[in-house]
C-alpha positions as CSV (number, residue, x, y, z in Angstrom):
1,X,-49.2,-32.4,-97.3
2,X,-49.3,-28.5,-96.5
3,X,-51.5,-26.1,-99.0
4,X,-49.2,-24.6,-101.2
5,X,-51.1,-21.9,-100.9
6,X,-50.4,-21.3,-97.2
7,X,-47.1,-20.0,-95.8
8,X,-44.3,-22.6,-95.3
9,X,-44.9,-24.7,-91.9
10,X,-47.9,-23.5,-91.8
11,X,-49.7,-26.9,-91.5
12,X,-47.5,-28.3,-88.9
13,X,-48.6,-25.0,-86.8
14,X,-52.0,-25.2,-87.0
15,X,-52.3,-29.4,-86.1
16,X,-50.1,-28.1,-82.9
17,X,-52.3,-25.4,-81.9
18,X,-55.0,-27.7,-82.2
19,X,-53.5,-30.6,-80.4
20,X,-52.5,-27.9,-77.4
21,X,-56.3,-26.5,-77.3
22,X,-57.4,-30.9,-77.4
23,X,-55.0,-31.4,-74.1
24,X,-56.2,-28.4,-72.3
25,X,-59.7,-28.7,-71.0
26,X,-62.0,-25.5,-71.2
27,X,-63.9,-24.5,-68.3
28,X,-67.2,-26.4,-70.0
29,X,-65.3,-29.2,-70.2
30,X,-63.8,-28.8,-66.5
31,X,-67.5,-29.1,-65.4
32,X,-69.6,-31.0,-67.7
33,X,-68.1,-34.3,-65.9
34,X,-69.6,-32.6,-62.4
35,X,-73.0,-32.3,-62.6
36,X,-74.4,-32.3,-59.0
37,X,-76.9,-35.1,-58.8
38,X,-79.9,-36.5,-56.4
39,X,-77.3,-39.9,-56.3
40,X,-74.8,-36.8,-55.0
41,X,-77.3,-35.8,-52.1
42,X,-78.1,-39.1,-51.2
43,X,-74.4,-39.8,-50.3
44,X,-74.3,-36.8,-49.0
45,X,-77.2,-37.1,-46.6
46,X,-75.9,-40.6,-45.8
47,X,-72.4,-39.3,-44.9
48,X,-74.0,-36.2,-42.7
49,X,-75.5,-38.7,-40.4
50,X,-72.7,-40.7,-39.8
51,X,-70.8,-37.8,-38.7
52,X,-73.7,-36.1,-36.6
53,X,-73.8,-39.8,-35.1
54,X,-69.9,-39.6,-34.2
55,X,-70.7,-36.1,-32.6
56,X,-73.5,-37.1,-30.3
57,X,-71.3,-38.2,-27.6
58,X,-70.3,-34.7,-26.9
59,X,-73.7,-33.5,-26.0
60,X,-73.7,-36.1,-23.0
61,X,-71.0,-34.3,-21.1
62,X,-72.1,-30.4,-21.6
63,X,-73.2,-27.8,-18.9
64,X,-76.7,-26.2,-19.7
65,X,-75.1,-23.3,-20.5
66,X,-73.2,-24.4,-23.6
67,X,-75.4,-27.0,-24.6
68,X,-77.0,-24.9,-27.4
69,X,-74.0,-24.7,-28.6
70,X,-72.9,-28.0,-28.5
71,X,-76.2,-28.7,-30.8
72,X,-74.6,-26.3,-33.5
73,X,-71.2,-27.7,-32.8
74,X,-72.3,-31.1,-33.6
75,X,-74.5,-30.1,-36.5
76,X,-71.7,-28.1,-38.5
77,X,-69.1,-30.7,-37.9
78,X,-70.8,-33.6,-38.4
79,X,-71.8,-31.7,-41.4
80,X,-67.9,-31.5,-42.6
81,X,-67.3,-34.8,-42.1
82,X,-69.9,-36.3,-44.0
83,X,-69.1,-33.2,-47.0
84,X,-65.4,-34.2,-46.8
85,X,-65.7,-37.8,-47.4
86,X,-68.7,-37.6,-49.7
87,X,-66.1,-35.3,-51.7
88,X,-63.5,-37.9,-51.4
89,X,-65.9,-40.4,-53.1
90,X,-67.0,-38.7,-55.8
91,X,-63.3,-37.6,-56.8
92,X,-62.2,-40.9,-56.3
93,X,-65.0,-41.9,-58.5
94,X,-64.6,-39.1,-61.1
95,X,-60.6,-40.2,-61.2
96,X,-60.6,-43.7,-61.2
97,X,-63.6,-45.1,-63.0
98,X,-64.7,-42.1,-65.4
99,X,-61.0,-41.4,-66.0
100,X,-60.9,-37.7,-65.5
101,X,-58.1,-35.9,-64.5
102,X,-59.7,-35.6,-60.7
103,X,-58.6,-33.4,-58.3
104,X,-57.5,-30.6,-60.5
105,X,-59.0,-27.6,-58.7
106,X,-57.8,-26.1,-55.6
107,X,-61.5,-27.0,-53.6
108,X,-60.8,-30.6,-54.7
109,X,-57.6,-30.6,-52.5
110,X,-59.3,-29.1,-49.5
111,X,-62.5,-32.1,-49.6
112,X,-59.3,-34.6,-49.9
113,X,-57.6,-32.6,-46.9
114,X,-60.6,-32.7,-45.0
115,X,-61.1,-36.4,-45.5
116,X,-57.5,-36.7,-44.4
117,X,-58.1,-35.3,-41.5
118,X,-60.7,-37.2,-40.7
119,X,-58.8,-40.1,-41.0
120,X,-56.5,-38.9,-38.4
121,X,-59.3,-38.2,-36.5
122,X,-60.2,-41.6,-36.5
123,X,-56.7,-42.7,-35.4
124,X,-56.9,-40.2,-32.4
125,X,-60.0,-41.8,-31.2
126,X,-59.2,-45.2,-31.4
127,X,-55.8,-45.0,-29.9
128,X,-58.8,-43.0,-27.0
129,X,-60.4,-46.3,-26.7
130,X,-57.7,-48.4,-26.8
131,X,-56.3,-46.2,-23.6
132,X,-59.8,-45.4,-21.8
133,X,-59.7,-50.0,-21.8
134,X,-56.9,-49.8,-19.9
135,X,-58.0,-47.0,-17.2
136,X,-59.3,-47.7,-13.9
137,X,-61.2,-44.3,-13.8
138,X,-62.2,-42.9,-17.5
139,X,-62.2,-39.8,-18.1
140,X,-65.2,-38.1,-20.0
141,X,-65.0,-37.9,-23.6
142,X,-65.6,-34.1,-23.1
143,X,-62.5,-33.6,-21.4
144,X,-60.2,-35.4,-24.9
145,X,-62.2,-34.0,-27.7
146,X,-63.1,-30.3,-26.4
147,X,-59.9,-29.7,-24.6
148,X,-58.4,-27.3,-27.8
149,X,-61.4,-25.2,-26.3
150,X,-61.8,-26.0,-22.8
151,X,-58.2,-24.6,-21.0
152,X,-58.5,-26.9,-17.9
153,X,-59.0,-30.1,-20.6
154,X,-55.2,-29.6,-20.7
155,X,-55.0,-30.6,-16.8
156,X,-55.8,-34.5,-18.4
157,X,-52.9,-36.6,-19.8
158,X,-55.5,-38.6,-22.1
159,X,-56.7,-34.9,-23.7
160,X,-53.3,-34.1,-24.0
161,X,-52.1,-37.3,-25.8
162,X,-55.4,-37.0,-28.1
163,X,-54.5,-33.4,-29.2
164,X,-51.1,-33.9,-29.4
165,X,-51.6,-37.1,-32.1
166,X,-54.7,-35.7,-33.8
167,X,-52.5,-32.5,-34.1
168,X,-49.3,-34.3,-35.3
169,X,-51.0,-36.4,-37.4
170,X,-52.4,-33.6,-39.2
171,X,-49.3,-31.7,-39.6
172,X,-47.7,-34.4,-41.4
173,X,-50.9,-34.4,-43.6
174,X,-50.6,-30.7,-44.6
175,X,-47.1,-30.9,-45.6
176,X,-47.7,-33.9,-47.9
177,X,-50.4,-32.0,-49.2
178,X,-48.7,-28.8,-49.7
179,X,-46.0,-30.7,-51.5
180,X,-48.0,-32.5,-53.8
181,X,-50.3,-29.4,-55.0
182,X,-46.9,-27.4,-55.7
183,X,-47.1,-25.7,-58.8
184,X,-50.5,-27.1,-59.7
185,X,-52.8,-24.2,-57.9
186,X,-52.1,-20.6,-57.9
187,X,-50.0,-19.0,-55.4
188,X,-52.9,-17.4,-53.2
189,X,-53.7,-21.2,-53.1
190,X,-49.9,-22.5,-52.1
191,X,-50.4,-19.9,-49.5
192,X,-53.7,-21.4,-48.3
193,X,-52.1,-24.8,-48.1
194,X,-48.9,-23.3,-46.0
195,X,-51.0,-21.3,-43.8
196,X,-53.1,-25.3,-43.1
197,X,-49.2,-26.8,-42.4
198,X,-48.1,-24.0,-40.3
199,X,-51.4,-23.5,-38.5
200,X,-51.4,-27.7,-37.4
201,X,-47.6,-27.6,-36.8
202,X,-48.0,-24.8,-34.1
203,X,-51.1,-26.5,-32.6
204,X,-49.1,-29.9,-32.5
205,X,-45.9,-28.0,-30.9
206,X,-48.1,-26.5,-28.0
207,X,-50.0,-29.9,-27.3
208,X,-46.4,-31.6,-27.3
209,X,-44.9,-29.3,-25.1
210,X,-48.1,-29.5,-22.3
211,X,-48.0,-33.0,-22.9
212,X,-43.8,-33.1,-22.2
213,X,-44.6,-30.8,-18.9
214,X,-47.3,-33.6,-17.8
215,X,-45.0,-36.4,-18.3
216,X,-42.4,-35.0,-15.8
217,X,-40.4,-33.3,-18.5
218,X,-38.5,-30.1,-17.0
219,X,-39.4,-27.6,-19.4
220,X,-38.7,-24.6,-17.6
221,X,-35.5,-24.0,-20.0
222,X,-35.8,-21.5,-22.7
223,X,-38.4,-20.9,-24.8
224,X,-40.0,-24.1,-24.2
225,X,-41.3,-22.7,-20.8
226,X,-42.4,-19.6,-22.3
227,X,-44.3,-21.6,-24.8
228,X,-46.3,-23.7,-22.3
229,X,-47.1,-20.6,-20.8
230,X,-48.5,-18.9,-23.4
231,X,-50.2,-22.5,-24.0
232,X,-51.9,-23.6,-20.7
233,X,-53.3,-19.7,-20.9
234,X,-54.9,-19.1,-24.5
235,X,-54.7,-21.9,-26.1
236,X,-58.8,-21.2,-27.2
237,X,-57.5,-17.6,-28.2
238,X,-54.6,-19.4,-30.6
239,X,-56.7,-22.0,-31.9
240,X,-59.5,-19.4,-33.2
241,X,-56.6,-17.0,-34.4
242,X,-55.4,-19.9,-36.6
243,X,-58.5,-20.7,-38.1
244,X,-59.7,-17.3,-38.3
245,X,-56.2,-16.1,-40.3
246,X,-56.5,-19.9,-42.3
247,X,-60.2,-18.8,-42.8
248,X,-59.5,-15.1,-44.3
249,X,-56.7,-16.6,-46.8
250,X,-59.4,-18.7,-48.0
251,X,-61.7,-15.9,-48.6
252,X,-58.3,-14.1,-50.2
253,X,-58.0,-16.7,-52.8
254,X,-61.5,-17.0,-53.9
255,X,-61.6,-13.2,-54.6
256,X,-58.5,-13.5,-56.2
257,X,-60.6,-16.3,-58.4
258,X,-63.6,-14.6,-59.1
259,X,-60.7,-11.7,-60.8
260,X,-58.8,-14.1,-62.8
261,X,-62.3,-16.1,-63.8
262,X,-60.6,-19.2,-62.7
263,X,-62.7,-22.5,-63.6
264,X,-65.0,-23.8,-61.0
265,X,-67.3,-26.7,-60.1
266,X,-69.5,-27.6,-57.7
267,X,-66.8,-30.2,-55.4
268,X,-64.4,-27.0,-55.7
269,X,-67.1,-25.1,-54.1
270,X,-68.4,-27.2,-51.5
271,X,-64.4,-28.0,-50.3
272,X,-64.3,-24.4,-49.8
273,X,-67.6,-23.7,-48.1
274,X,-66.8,-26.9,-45.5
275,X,-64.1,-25.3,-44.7
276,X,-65.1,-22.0,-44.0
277,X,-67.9,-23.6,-41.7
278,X,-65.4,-25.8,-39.6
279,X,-63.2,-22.3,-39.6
280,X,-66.5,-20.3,-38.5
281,X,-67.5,-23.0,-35.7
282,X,-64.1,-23.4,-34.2
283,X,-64.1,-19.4,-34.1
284,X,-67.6,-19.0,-32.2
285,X,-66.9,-22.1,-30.0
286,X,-64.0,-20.6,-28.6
287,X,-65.0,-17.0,-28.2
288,X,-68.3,-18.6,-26.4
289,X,-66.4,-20.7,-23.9
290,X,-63.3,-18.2,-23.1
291,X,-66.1,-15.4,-22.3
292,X,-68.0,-17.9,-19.9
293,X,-65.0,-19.5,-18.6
C-alpha cells in the first residue's frame, strides 16, 4: 500500500526505479566477478606455450637475416594464441558456470574473435597436412604460413590455398561477429568490428584471385586482372595497411572509452592489448621483409 503521505503512484515509481538500477549492473559489479587470479596466469602460461610450440616450425626454414625476427614473430603470436583462448575459457567459465552475463564488453568479443580465428587457423593447417600427405615433393612450411609476407610464397599453389581458406574462413567469422555484437557495443566499436570484416574479406578476395590465376583461370578481364596485379606486387604493403588502419580504430575506440568512462575489466583489456600486438607484429614483419626483399 502507497504512503498517503506521498504523491499518488508514487510507490509504484520508486519499486520501478529500483528494479531498473537491480537489472543494470554498475561498473563494480561489472568487475567484481573478474578478479585476475594466479589460477588466471597459470592457464595463461599453459596456453602461451602451446602456441610458442605451434610457432617453432617457422624458425626451421628462416634465412639468418630474418631469424631475429622470426624469434619475435613467434614469441608475440604464440603469445596471442595462448591470450585468446585463455580469454575464451575464462568467459566461457564466467558465462556458463558462474552465470554471468559473459561477454558483455567490447574486449570480450575481440578474445572470442581471436579464439575464432584460431580455430580457422587450425582448419587451414590441417587441410596443409592433409595435402603435404598427398605431395611427392613438400613444400616448406615457410612458404604456406609466411607467404601474406613473403611475395614470391604466392608462386606456391599450397600457400595460396592456405591463405585463401585461412582468409575465407575468417571473413565469415567477422561478419557473424559483427552481426551478433550489433547494437550491444558502441558505434566506434561496430566500426572496429566492420573494419575486422572488411579488412579479411579484401585479404580473402586477393588470395582467391592469385589462387584462380594459378589454377588456369584467365583473369586478365576486368578488374580482376588489375586486382592480381596490385596483389602479386604488395600484397606485404596491403596486409600491414589493413592491420595498421584495424589497429588505429582500435586505439580510436579506447580513447573514445576512456571519455565516456565506459566500464572495464581486465579480459576487456587484455582482448584489446592482443590485438594490438598481433596488429604491431604483422606491421614490423612486413616493413622488415619488403625492405630486404
Amino acid at each position: 500500500m502507497e504512503n498517503l503521505s506521498s504523491p499518488p503512484g508514487y510507490g509504484c515509481r520508486s519499486i520501478g526505479k529500483a528494479w531498473t538500477m537491480a537489472s543494470v549492473p554498475s561498473t563494480f559489479e561489472m568487475t567484481q566477478h573478474s578478479r585476475l587470479s594466479i589460477a588466471h596466469l597459470l592457464l595463461w602460461t599453459c596456453g602461451v606455450a602451446a602456441g610458442v610450440r605451434c610457432y617453432l616450425p617457422l624458425l626451421s626454414d628462416l634465412q639468418d637475416w630474418v631469424l631475429p625476427l622470426g624469434y619475435l614473430y613467434t614469441l608475440v603470436m604464440g603469445s596471442a594464441i595462448g591470450t585468446f583462448a585463455t580469454g575464451a575459457v575464462e568467459i566461457a567459465d564466467q558465462r556458463y558456470r558462474r552465470r554471468q552475463r559473459y561477454p558483455r564488453l567490447p574486449g570480450h568479443w575481440l578474445l572470442l574473435l581471436g579464439f575464432a580465428a584460431v580455430l580457422a587457423g587450425g582448419a587451414t593447417i590441417t587441410y596443409d597436412a592433409i595435402r603435404l600427405t598427398a605431395l611427392s615433393n613438400p613444400q616448406p612450411w615457410l612458404s604456406t604460413d609466411w607467404s601474406h609476407v613473403y611475395d614470391g610464397g604466392l608462386k606456391h599453389g599450397l600457400a595460396l590455398e592456405h591463405q585463401t581458406i585461412g582468409w575465407g574462413l575468417g571473413s565469415i567469422v567477422a561478419l557473424t561477429f559483427m552481426a551478433s555484437i550489433r547494437g550491444g557495443v558502441s558505434r566506434c566499436w561496430g566500426r572496429v568490428f566492420a573494419l575486422f570484416f572488411a579488412a579479411s574479406l579484401i585479404l580473402f578476395g586477393g588470395y582467391l584471385v592469385t589462387l584462380l590465376r594459378h589454377m588456369g583461370l584467365d583473369t586478365r578481364d576486368g578488374w580482376l586482372w588489375v586486382w592480381f596485379l596490385v596483389w602479386c606486387r604488395r600484397s606485404g604493403e596491403v596486409l600491414a595497411w589493413l592491420f595498421a588502419i584495424c589497429g588505429a580504430g582500435m586505439l580510436c575506440a579506447v580513447v573514445d572509452d576512456v571519455r565516456r568512462r565506459a566500464p572495464s575489466d581486465w579480459l576487456h583489456w587484455t582482448g584489446i592489448g592482443a590485438w594490438l600486438a598481433v596488429a604491431a607484429i604483422q606491421i614490423a614483419t612486413c616493413i622488415v621483409i619488403a625492405f630486404r626483399t
